[in-house]
KEFIPA-688582 format. One record per residue (C-alpha): residue number from 1; residue in one letter; y, x, z. Coordinates in steps of 0.001 Angstrom, whole numbers, plus 524288, in hexadecimal, padded with zeros to 5 digits. Last residue first. Layout:
<nodes>
(NUM; "a"; (Y; X; Z)) ...
</nodes>
This chain:
<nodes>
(343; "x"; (736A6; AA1B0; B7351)) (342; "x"; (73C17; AAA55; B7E05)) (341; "x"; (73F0A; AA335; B8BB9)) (340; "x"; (735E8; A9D8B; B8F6B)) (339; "x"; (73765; A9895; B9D54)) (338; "x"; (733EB; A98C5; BAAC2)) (337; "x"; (731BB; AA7FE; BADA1)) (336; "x"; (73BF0; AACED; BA335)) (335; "x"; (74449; AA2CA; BAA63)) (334; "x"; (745FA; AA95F; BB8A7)) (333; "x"; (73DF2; AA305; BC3F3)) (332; "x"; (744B5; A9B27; BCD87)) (331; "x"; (73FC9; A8ECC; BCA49)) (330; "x"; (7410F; A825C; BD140)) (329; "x"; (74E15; A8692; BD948)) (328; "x"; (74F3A; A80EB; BE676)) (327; "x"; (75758; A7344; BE8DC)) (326; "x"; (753F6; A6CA2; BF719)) (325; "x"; (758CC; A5FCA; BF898)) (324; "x"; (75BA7; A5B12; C06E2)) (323; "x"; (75F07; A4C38; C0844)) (322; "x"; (7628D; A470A; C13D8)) (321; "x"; (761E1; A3841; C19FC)) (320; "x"; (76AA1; A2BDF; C1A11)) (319; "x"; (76F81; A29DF; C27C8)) (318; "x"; (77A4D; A34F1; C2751)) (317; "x"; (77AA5; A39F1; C18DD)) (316; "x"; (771F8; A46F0; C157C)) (315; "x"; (77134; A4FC0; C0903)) (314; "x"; (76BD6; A5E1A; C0A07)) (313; "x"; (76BE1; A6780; C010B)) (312; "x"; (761E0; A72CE; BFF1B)) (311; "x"; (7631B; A7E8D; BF5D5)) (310; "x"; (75C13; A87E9; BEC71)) (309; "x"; (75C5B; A9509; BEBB2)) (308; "x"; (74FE2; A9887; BF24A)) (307; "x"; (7556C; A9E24; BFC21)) (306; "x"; (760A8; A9177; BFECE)) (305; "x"; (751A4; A8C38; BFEEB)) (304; "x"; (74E5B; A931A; C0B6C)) (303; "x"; (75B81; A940B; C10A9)) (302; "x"; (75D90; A84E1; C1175)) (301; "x"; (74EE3; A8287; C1533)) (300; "x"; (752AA; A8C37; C21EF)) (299; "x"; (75FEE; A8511; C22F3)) (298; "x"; (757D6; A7722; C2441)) (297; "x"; (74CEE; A7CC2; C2D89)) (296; "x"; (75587; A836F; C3818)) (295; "x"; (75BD7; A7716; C3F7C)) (294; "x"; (754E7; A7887; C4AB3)) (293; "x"; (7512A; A6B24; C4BA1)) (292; "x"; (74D1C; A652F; C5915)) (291; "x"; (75B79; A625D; C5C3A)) (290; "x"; (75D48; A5BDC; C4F1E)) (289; "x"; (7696E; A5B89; C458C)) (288; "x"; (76451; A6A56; C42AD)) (287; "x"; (76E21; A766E; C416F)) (286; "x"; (76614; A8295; C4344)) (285; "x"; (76A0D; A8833; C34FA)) (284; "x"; (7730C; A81D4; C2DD3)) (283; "x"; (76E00; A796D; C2313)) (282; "x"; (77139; A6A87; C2951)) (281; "x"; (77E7F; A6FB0; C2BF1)) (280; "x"; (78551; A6881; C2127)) (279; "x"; (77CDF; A5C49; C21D9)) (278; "x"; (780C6; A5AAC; C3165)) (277; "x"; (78E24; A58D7; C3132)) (276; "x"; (78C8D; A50DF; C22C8)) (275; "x"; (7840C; A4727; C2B4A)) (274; "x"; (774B6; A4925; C2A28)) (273; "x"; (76D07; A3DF8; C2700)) (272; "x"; (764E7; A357D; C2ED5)) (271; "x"; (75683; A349B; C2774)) (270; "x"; (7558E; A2FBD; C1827)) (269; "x"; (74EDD; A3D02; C164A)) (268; "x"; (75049; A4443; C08C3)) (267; "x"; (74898; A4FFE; C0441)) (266; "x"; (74B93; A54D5; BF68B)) (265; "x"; (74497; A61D1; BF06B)) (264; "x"; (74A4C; A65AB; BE2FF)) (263; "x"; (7436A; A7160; BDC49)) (262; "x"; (74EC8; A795C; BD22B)) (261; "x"; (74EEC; A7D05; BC47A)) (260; "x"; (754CE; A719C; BBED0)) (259; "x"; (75083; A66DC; BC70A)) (258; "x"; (74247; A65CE; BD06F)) (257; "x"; (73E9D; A5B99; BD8D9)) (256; "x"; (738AA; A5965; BE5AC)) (255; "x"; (73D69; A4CF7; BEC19)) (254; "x"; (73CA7; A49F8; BFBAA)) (253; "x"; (73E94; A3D5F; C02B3)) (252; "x"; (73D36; A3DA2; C1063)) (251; "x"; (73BA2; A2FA5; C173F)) (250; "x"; (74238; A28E1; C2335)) (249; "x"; (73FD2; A19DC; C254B)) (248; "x"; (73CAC; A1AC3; C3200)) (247; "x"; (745EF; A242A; C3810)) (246; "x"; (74190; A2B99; C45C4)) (245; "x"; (74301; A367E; C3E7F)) (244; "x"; (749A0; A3648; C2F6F)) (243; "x"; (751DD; A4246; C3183)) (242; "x"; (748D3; A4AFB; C3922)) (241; "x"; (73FD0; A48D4; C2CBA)) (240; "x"; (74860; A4D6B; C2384)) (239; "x"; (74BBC; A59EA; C2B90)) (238; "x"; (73DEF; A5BCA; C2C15)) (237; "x"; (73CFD; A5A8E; C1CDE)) (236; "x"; (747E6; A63F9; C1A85)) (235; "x"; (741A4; A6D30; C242C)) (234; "x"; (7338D; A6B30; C1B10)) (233; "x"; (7394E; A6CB7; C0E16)) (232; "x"; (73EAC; A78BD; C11E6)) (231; "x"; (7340B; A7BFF; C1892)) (230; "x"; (729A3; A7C03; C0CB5)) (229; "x"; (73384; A80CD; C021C)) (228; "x"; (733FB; A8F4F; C099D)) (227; "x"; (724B9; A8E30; C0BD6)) (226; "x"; (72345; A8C3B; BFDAC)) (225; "x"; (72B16; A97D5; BFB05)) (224; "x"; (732CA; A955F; BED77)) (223; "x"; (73108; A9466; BE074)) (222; "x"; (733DC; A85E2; BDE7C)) (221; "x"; (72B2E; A79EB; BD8EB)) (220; "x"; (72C54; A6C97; BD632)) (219; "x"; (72228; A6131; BD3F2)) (218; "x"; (7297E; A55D9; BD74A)) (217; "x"; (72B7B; A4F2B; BE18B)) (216; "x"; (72FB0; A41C6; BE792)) (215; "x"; (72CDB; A40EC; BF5B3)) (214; "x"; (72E94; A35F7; C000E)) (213; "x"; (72B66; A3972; C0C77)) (212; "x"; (72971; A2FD9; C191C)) (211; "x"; (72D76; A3728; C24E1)) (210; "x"; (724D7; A3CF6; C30DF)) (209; "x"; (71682; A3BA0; C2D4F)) (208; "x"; (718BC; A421D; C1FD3)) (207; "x"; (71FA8; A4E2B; C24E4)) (206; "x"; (712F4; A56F2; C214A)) (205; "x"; (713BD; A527C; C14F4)) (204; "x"; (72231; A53AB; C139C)) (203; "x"; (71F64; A6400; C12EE)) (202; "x"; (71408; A62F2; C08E9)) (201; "x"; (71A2F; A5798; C00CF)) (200; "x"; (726A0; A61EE; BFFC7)) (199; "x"; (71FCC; A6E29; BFCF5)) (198; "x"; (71693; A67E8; BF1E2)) (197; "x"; (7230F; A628C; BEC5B)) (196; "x"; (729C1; A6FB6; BECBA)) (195; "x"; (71F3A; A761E; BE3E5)) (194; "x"; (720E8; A83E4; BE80E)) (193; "x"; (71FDE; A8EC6; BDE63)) (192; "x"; (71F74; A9B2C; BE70B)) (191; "x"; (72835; AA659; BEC87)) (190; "x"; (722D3; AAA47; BF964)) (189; "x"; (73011; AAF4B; C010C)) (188; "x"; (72DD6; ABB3C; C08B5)) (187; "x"; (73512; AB866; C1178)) (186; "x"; (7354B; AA99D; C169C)) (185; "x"; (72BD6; AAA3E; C2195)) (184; "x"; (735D1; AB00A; C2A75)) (183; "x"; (73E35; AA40A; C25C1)) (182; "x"; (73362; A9A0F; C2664)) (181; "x"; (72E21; AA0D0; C3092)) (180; "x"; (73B67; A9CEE; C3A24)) (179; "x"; (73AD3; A8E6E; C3711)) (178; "x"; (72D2E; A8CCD; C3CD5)) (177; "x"; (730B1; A9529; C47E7)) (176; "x"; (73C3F; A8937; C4945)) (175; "x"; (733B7; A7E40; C4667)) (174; "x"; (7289A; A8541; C50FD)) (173; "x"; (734FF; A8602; C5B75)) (172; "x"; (7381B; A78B4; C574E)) (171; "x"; (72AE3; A73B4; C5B6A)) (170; "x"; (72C0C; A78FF; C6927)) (169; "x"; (7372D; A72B2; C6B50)) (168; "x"; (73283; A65BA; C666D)) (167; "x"; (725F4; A67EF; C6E62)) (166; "x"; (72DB7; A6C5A; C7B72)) (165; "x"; (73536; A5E89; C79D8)) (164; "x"; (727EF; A5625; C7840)) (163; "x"; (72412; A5DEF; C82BF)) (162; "x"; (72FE3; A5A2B; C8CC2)) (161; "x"; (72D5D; A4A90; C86CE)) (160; "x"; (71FD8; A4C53; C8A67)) (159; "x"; (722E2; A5153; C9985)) (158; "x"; (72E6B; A44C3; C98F0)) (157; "x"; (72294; A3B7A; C970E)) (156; "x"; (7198A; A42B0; CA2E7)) (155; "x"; (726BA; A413A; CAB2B)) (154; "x"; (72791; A32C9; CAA24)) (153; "x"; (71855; A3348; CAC3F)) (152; "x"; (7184F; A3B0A; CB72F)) (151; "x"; (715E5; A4A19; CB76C)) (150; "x"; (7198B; A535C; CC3D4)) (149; "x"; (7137E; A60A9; CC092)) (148; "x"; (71752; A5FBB; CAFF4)) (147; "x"; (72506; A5AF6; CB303)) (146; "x"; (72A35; A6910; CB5EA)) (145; "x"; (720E8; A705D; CACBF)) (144; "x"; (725C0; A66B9; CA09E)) (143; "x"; (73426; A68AD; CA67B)) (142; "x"; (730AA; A794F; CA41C)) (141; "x"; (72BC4; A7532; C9577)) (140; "x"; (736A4; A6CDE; C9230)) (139; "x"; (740E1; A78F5; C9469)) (138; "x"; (7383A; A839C; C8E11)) (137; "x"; (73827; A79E8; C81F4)) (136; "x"; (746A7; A7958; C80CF)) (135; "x"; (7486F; A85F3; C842F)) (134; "x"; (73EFA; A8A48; C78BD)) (133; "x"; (746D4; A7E4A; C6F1E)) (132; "x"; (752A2; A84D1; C722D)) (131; "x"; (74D75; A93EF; C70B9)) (130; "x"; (7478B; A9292; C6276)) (129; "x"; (755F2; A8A9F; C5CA6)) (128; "x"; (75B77; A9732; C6285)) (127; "x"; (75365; AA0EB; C5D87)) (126; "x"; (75443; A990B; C4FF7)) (125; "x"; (76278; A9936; C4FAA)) (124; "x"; (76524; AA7FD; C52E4)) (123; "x"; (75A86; AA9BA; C4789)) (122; "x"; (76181; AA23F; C3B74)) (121; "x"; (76A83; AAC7C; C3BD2)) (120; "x"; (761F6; AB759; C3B24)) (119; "x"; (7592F; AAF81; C3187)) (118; "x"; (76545; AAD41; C2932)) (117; "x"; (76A10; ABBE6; C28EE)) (116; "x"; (75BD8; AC005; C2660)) (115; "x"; (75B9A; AB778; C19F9)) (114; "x"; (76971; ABC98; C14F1)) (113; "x"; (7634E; AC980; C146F)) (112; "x"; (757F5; AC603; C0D07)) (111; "x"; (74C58; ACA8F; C15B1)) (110; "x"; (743AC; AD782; C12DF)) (109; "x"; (73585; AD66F; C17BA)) (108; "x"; (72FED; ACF6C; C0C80)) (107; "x"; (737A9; AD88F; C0457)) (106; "x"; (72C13; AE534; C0778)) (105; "x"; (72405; ADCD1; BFFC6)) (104; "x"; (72CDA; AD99E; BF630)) (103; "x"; (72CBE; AE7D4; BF331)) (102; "x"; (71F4D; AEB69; BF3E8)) (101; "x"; (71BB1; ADE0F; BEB61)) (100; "x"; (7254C; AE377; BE06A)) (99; "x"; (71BFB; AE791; BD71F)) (98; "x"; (72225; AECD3; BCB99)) (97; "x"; (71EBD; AE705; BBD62)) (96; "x"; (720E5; AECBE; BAEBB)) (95; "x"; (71B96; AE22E; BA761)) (94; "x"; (71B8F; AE765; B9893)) (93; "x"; (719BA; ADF88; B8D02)) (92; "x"; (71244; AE4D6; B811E)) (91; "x"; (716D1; AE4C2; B7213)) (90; "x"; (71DFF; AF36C; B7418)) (89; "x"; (72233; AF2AA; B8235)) (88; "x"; (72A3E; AE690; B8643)) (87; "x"; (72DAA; AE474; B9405)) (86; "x"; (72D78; ADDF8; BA021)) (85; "x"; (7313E; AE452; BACF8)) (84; "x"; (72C9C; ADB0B; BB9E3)) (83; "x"; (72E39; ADD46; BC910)) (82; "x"; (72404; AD93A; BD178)) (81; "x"; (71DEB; AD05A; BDBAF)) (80; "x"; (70F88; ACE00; BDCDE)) (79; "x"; (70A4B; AC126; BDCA2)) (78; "x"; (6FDCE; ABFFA; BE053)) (77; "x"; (6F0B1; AC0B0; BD443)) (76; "x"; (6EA5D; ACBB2; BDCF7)) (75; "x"; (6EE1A; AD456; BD0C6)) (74; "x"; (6FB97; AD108; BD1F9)) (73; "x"; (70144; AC561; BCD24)) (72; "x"; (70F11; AC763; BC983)) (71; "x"; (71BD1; AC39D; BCE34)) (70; "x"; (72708; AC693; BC810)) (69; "x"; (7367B; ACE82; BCB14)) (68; "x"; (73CAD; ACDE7; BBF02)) (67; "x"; (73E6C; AD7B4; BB0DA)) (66; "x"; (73E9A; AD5DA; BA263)) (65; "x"; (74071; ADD9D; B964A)) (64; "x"; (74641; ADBD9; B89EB)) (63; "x"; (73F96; ADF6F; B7D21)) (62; "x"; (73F65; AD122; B7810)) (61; "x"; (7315F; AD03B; B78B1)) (60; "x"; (73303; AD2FB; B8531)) (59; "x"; (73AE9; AC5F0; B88A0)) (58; "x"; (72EE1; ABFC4; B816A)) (57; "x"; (725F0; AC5B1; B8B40)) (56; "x"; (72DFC; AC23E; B94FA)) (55; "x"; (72EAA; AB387; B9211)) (54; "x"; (72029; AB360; B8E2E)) (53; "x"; (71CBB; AB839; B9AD2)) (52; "x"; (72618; AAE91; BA3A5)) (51; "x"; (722AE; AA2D8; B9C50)) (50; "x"; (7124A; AA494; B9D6A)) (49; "x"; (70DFD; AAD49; BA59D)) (48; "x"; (717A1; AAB4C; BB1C5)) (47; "x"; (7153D; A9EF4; BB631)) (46; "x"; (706CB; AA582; BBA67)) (45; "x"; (70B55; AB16F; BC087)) (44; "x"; (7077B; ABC6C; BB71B)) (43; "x"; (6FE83; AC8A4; BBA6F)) (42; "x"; (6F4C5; AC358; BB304)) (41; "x"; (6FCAD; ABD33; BA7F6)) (40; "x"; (6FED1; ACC36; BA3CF)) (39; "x"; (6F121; ACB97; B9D89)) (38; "x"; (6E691; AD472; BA070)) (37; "x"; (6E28D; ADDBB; B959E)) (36; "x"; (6E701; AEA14; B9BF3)) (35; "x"; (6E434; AE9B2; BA988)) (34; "x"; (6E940; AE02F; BB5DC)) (33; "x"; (6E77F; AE009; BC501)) (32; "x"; (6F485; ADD4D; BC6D4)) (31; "x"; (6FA3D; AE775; BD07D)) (30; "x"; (6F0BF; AF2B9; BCBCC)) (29; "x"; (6EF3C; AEF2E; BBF6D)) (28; "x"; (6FDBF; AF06E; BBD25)) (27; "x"; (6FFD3; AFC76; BC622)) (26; "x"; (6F700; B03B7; BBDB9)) (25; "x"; (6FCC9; B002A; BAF4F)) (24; "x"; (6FABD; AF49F; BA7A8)) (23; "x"; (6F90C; AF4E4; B9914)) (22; "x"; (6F65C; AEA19; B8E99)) (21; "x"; (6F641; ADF6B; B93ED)) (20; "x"; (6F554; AD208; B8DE7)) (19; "x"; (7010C; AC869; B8D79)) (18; "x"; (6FD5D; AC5C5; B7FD3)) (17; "x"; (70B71; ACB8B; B7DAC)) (16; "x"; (70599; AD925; B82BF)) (15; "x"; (70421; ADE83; B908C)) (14; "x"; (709C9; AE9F0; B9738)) (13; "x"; (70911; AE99F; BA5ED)) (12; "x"; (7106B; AF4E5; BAE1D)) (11; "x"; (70E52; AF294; BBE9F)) (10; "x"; (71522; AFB85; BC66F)) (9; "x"; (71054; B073A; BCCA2)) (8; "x"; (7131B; B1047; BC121)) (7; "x"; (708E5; B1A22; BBF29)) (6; "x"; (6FFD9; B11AE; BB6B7)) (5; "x"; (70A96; B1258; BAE0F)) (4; "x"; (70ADF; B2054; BAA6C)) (3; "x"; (6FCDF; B1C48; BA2AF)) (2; "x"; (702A4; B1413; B987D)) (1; "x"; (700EA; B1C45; B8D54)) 
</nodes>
């Protein structure tokens, strides 16, 4: 009686309240690798077989249906993305699922509007902050082949202080391709649960030899792109760390929390402050209170967690320090998924 199915190319699985099935057409066993007797909690992410199941199941029970975008495991046990039906058929539960994975494929090379409007505007400032620093080091480079024939020691001192310059230059060139993969880097996004305290003591560890850190953290996670959470934490960090040089009692204090429903991240430098001037233009793009700063990191971070829906604020008194505090939602999954919600 089920035969016509096998025609359809999406996925029909029909399993009973033991969460055994019962039926599964072509497409099915074709995309998830799974036959009649298999259990439904094969093709399940793992925080989704207990809570989320039940939920729907129980929602069925109640002869009304459910549908959302999911992620299932296909048959090579990745995550495939799909859209879900759920529904009641005699005493069995129907999954009624369409792959999507063509279609978000052919996404990745679609941009958000409002994205492409940002990196065009964002580009006239990053050719330009790329040509200075080339000039800059074009310009050292021809007095280095000047002083190079005709070398005493006065001269040989000013030769490394012409290098030393052509190495900074250099060296914001990398910062700023560095800056610019982020963003290219940044579609499509990799959803995953990130432990933001792992992120944080695995950016200030490699900081360690410049500032003294003190961290307070607890476990706390977001669904985000760990890569996204990675430079955020790392520009804010820099920024910290410009602000307590040449100081020798400056530290970095960071706190990972969580409250409600959103993942608090704290960094606070004791460093020179920012004046209320120079606070309210710390996010705009290309605006830096350093020559050898581009300025680019703090909007990018801005944008990236302004994605995210969350939000960063900054704090900052003249000869006292800065505080940035990053807020992002904790969990951005719907409550069928988190809680029960029938009996």
């Amino acid at each position: 009686m089920w035969g016509f199915l096998d025609k359809l190319t999406d996925a029909i699985v029909v399993f009973d309240k033991d969460k055994s099935i019962r039926y599964v057409n072509a497409a099915a066993k074709d995309i998830f690798g799974i036959n009649e007797g298999s259990s439904i909690l094969e093709i399940l992410k793992e925080d989704d077989k207990t809570v989320f199941l039940d939920n729907i199941m129980k929602l069925a029970d109640k002869n009304e249906s459910y549908s959302n975008f999911m992620r299932f495991l296909n048959k090579d046990k990745d995550l495939l993305f799909c859209w879900l039906n759920v529904f009641k058929w005699d005493d069995n539960y129907v999954f009624e699922i369409f792959d999507l994975s063509l279609v978000d494929a052919r996404a990745e090379g679609i941009t958000d509007s409002s994205y492409v409007k940002i990196l065009k505007y964002m580009s006239v400032g990053i050719s330009h902050s790329i040509r200075n620093p080339i000039m800059s080091a074009g310009g050292m480079l021809s007095r280095i082949k000047a002083k190079i024939k005709d070398i005493d020691g006065k001269d040989a001192e000013k030769l490394i202080k012409y290098i030393e310059i052509v190495e900074k230059s250099l060296y914001r060139i990398i910062s700023i391709i560095a800056n610019i993969e982020v963003v290219s880097n940044s579609l499509p996004v990799k959803l995953q649960r990130v432990d933001v305290s792992d992120v944080v003591l695995s950016v200030s560890e490699r900081y360690k030899d410049r500032a003294k850190f003190e961290l307070d953290m607890k476990k706390t996670y977001v669904y985000a792109d760990k890569m996204h959470i990675g430079f955020v934490v790392e520009e804010i960090i820099k920024n910290a760390l410009d602000a307590i040089e040449n100081q020798d009692d400056g530290k970095i204090s960071i706190k990972v929390f969580e409250s409600g429903r959103l993942a608090f991240i704290e960094i606070e430098d004791n460093g020179r402050g920012m004046s209320k001037e120079e606070l309210s233009l710390t996010t705009i793009p290309f605006y830096s209170t350093k020559p050898s700063n581009m300025g680019i990191g703090l909007s990018l971070a801005k944008f990236i967690i302004e994605g995210y829906h969350g939000e960063i604020s900054i704090e900052s008194e003249e000869g006292r320090g800065t505080k940035v505090t990053i807020a992002i939602p904790s969990e951005k999954r719907s409550d069928i998924r988190i809680k029960r919600l029938y009996g």
